[in-house]
C-alpha positions in Angstrom: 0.0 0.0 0.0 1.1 3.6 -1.1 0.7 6.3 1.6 1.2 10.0 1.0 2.2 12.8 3.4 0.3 15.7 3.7 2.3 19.2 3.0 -0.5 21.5 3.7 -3.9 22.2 2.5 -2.4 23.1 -1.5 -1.4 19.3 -2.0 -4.8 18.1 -0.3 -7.1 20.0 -2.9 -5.1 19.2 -5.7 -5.0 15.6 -4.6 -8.5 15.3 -4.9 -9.1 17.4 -7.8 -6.3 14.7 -9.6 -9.1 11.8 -8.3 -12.2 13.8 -9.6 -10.5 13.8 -12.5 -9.1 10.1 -12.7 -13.1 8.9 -11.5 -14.5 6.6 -14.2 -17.5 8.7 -15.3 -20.6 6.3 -15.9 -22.9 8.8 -15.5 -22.7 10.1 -19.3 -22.5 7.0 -21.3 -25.8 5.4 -19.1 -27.7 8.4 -20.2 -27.1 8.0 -23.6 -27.9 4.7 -24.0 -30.9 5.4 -22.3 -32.1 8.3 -24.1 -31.6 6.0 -26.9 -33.6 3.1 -26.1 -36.5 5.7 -24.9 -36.0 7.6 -28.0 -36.6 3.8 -30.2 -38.6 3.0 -28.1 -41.2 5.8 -28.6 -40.4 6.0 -32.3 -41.7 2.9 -32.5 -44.7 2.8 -30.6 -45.8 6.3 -29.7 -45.2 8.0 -32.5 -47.1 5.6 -35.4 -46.3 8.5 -37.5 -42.6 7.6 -37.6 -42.9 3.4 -38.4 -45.6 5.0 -41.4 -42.3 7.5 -42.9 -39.3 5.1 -42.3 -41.0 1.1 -41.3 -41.7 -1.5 -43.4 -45.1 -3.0 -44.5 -45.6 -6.4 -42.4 -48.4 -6.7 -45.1 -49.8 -6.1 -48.5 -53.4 -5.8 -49.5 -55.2 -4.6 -52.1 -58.2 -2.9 -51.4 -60.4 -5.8 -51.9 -59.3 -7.9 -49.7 -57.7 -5.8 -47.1 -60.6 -6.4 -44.8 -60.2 -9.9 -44.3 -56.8 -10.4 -44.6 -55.8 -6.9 -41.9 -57.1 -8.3 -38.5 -53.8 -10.3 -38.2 -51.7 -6.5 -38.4 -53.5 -4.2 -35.7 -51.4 -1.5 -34.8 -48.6 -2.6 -37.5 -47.7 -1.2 -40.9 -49.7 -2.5 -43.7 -49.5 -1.6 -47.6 -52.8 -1.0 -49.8 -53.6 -0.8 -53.2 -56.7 0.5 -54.3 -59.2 3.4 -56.1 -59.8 6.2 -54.1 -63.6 6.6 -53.8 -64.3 9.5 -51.7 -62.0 12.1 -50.3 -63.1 13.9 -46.6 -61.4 17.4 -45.6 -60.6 17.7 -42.0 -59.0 20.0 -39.9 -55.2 20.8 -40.2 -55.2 20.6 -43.8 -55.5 16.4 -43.1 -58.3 14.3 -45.1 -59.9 11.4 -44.5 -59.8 8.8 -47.9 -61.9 5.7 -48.6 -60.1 3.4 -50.6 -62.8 1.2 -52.4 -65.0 0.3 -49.8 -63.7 -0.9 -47.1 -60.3 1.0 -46.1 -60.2 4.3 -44.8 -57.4 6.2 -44.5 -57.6 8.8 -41.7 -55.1 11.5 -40.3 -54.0 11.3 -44.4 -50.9 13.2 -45.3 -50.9 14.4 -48.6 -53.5 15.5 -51.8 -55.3 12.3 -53.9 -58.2 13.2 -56.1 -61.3 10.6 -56.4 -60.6 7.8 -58.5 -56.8 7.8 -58.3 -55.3 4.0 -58.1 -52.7 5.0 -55.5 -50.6 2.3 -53.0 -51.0 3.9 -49.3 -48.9 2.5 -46.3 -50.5 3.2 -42.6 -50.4 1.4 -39.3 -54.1 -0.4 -39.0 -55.4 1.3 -36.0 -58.9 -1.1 -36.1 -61.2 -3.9 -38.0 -64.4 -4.5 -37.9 -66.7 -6.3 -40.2 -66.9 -3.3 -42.2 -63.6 -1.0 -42.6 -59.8 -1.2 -41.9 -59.0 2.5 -40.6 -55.2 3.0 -41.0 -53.9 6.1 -39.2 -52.3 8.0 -39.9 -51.4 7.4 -43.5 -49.6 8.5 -46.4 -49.4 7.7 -50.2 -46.5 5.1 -51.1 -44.1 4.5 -53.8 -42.6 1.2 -52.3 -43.0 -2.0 -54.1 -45.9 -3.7 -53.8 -46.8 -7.6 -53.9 -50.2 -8.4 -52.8 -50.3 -11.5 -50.2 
């Protein structure tokens, strides 16, 4: 074991300024990693709006069978394909589109005009024996291959 002698209060407070200094610092590193788990972490399941810009489609539909086939993807990503049959202006500039008749894009982001065959990507948000909704939801230009 090393010992030191003391000389005064001078080589005290630089002592321990030397071991402030030598301290591994945990502190910083641990809070990054954490802000970036939180920050994936909501990405990905807060903010739906994020997996709709930058995710991938767990599924494709077309319009047509979209209904059926979209139960198995609540709250995922899904790809349709379809005509758009009616076009709904909402607040904030957004729009709600039906795509043929049973998929309804809400919280849209973008302009379509009725009767445009357009792909749209959105995360389902419910099904019932009637409609997908997908919100929010955007127009797409990925490739498509209907399952």
């Amino acid at each position: 074991m090393i010992t030191r002698k003391w000389h005064g209060a001078a080589d005290r407070s630089s002592l321990w300024a030397h071991n402030a200094v030598m301290r591994p610092r945990i502190g910083i590193p641990l809070l990054f990693a954490a802000c970036a788990i939180l920050f994936n972490f909501g990405c990905a399941h807060i903010w739906p709006a994020w997996a709709v810009d930058y995710g991938k489609s767990a599924g494709q539909f077309t319009a047509a069978t979209a209904r059926v086939k979209a139960a198995k993807f609540l709250h995922q990503r899904i790809t349709v394909e379809g005509k758009v049959t009616h076009v709904e202006s909402a607040a904030g500039g957004r729009q709600k589109v039906w795509v043929g008749d049973s998929v309804i894009c809400d919280e849209f982001l973008g302009q379509v005009k009725i009767g445009e065959e357009k792909r749209f990507a959105g995360v389902v948000q419910s099904v019932d024996e009637r409609h997908v909704v997908l919100r929010p939801s955007m127009v797409t230009t990925e490739d498509f291959h209907a399952q």
